[in-house]
C-alpha positions in Angstrom: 98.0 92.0 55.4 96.6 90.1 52.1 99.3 88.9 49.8 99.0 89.5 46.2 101.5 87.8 45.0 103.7 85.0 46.1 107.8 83.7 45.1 107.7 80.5 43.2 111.1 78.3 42.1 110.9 78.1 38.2 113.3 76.5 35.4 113.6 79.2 32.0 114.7 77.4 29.1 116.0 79.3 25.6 116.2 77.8 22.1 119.7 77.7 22.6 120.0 75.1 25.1 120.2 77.2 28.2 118.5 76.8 31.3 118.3 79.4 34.0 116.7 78.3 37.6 115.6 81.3 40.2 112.4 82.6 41.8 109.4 84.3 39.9 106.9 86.1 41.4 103.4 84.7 40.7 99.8 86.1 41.6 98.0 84.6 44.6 94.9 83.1 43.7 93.4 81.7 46.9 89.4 81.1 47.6 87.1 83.6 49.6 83.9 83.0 50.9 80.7 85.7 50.9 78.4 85.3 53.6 75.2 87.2 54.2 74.2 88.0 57.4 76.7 85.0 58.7 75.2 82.4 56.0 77.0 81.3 53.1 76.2 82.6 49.9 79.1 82.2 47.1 83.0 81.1 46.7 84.9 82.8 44.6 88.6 82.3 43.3 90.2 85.9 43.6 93.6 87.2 44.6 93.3 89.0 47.6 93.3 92.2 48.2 90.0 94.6 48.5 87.9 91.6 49.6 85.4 93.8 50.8 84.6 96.0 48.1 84.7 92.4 46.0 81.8 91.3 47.9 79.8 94.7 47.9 80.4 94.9 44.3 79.4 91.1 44.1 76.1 92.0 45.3 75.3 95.2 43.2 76.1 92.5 39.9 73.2 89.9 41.7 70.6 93.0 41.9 70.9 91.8 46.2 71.8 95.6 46.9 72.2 99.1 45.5 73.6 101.8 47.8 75.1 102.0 51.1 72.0 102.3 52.9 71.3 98.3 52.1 74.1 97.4 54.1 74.8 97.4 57.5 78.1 96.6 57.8 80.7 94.5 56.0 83.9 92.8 57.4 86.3 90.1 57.2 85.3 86.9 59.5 88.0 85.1 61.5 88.4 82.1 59.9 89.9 78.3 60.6 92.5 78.3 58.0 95.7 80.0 58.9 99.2 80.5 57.6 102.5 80.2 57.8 102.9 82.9 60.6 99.3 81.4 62.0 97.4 84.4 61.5 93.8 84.0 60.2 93.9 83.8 56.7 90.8 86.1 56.3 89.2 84.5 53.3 85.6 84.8 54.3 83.6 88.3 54.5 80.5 88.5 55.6 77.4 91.0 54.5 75.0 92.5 56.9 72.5 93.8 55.0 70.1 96.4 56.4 66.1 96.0 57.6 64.2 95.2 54.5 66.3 94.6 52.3 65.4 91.2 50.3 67.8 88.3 51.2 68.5 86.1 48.2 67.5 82.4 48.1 70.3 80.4 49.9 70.2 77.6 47.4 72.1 80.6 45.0 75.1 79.2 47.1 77.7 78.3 44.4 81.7 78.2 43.2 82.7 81.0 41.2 86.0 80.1 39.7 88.7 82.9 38.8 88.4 81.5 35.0 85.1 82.8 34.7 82.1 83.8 36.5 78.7 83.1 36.9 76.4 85.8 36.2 73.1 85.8 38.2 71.1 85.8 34.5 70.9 84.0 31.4 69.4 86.2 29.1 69.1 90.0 28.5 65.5 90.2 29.1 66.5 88.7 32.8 69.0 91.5 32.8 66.5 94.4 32.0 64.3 93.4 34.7 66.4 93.6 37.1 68.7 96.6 36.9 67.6 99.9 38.3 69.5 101.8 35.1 67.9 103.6 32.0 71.9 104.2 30.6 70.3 105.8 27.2 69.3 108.8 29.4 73.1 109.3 30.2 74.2 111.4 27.3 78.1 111.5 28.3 79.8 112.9 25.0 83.3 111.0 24.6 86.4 112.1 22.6 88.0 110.0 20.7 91.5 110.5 21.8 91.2 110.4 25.4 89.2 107.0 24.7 92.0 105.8 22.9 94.6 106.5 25.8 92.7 105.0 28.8 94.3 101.3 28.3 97.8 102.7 28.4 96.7 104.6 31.3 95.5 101.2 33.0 98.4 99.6 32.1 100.9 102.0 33.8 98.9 101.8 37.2 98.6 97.4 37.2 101.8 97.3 39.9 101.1 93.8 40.5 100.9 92.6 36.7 104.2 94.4 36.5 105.5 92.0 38.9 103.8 88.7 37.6 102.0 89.3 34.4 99.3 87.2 35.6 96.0 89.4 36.5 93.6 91.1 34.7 92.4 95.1 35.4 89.6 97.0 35.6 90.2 100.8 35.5 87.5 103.2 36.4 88.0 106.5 34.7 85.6 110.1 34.4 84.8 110.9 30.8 87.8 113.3 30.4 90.2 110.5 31.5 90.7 110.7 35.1 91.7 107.7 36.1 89.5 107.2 39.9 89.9 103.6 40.7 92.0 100.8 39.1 91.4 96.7 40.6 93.8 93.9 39.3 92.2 90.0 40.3 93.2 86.6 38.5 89.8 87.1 37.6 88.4 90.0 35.1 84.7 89.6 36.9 86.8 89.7 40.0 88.6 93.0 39.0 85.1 94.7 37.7 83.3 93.6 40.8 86.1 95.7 43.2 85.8 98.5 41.2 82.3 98.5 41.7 82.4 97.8 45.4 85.0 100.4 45.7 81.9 102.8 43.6 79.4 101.4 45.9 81.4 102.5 49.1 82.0 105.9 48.5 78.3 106.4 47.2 78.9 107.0 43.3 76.6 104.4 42.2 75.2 104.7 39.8 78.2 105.2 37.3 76.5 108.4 35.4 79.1 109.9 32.6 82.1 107.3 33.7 83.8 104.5 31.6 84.8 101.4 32.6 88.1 100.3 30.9 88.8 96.5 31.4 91.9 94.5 30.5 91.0 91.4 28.1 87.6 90.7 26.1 84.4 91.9 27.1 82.1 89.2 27.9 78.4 88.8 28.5 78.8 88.8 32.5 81.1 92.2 32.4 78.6 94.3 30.5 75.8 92.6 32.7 77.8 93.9 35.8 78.6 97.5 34.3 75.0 97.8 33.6 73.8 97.3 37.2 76.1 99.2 38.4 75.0 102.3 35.9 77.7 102.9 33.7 77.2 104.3 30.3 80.4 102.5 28.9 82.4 99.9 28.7 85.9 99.5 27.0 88.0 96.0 26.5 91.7 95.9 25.2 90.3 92.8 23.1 87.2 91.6 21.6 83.2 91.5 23.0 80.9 88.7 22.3 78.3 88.7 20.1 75.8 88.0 23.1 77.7 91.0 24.9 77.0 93.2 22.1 73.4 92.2 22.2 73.1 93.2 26.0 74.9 96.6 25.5 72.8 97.8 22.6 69.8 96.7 24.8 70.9 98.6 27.7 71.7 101.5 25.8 75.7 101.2 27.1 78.7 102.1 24.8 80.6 99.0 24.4 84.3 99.7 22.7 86.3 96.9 21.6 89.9 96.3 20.7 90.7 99.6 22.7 94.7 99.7 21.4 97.1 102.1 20.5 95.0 105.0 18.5 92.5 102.6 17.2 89.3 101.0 18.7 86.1 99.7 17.4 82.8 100.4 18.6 79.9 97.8 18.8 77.2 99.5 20.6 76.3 103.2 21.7 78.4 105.2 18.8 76.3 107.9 19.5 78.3 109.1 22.1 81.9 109.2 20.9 82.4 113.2 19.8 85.3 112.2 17.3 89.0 113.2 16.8 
């Protein structure tokens, strides 16, 4: 069973002079490796936990797959590393995708770190090309106050960031604020690529009339990766970039911003919010 978090000595210290030494529970960030069809493809730093749907989800971002039907099967790999117990440690999956489908160049092999990750474009025209998604056809009509209470929502499902405070979310939720699938990773691409996985498995893609709700900013790379996997909008407790903006209004995506309390800002797809 994958470990999500792990018990680490630490030393607290208060203004006052007093220091307190006993265990803290910190998030496991440990690397796993996605093969296709057996070869390596990419590294990523993630915690574990849902390494599957992490992969799957991984390849519906790089445009390498889009429903069940690409994929033949998908399963953790025995590897050399073991631990403590010496059990496998079960940090590489690998893909098997079905007749046809095209495999990506194998020189695309690289190190995603859990910092950040590397999106499979550099530019929103790149983007457009390659996903499969009109999203200004999805006319999903979004009240403002269930927007505004989808990151407290996410917040009281992270169990392990109750533990550790240490790993970012990505919450999947219907437009009336049903909260379907909720990912925590060291890594916000990380988090956003389970959720997709998980979406991918179950045969929802693409995301017509859902919102993605994600812990922390919204980057460039997230929007990129809630665009190919169809969804109409995308909501970050903190701040989008200006590039990130760009892509949304491109793709025709609601991107919200600053999702807090009974506030939010939106920088893209206004359209859609029905107001209070």
């Amino acid at each position: 069973m994958a470990h999500t978090t792990a018990r680490q000595p630490v030393t607290r210290f208060g203004v006052d002079g007093h220091q307190d030494r006993r265990a803290d529970s910190l998030a496991v960030e440990e690397p796993l490796e996605i093969q296709i069809d057996g070869e390596p493809f990419t590294v990523t730093m993630r915690t574990p936990g849902h390494d599957l749907d992490l992969a799957l989800g991984f390849l519906v971002a790089e445009g390498v797959v889009r429903g069940p039907e690409d994929v033949v099967s998908a399963r953790h790999c025995p590897d050399a590393a073991r631990d403590a117990d010496g059990n496998p440690t079960h940090n590489v999956v690998t893909v098997d995708l079905a007749p046809g489908v095209v495999r990506p160049e194998p020189a695309r092999h690289r190190l995603v770190s859990s910092a950040c990750g590397v999106c499979g474009t550099a530019s929103i025209d790149a983007v457009a090309t390659r996903s499969p998604y009109v999203l200004a056809l999805d006319q999903v009509g979004l009240d403002v106050g269930t927007l505004a209470g989808l990151p407290a929502r996410m917040r009281t499902a992270q169990a392990v960031f109750e533990r550790t405070g240490g790993l970012h979310a990505a919450a999947l939720f219907t437009a009336d604020g049903q909260l379907l699938c909720l990912r925590e990773d060291v890594g916000r691409h990380n988090a956003v690529d389970k959720v997709a996985g998980w979406a991918f498995t179950q045969g929802r893609l693409p995301l017509r009339g859902h919102v993605l709700q994600v812990s922390g900013r919204a980057s460039f790379e997230l929007v990129q990766k809630a665009w190919m996997a169809g969804c109409p909008v995308l909501a970050a407790v903190s701040a989008p970039s200006s590039l990130a903006a760009d892509l949304a209004a491109a793709a025709g995506m609601t991107l919200i911003g600053f999702s807090r309390g009974e506030r939010f800002s939106v920088y893209a797809g206004a359209e859609r919010i029905l107001g209070g």
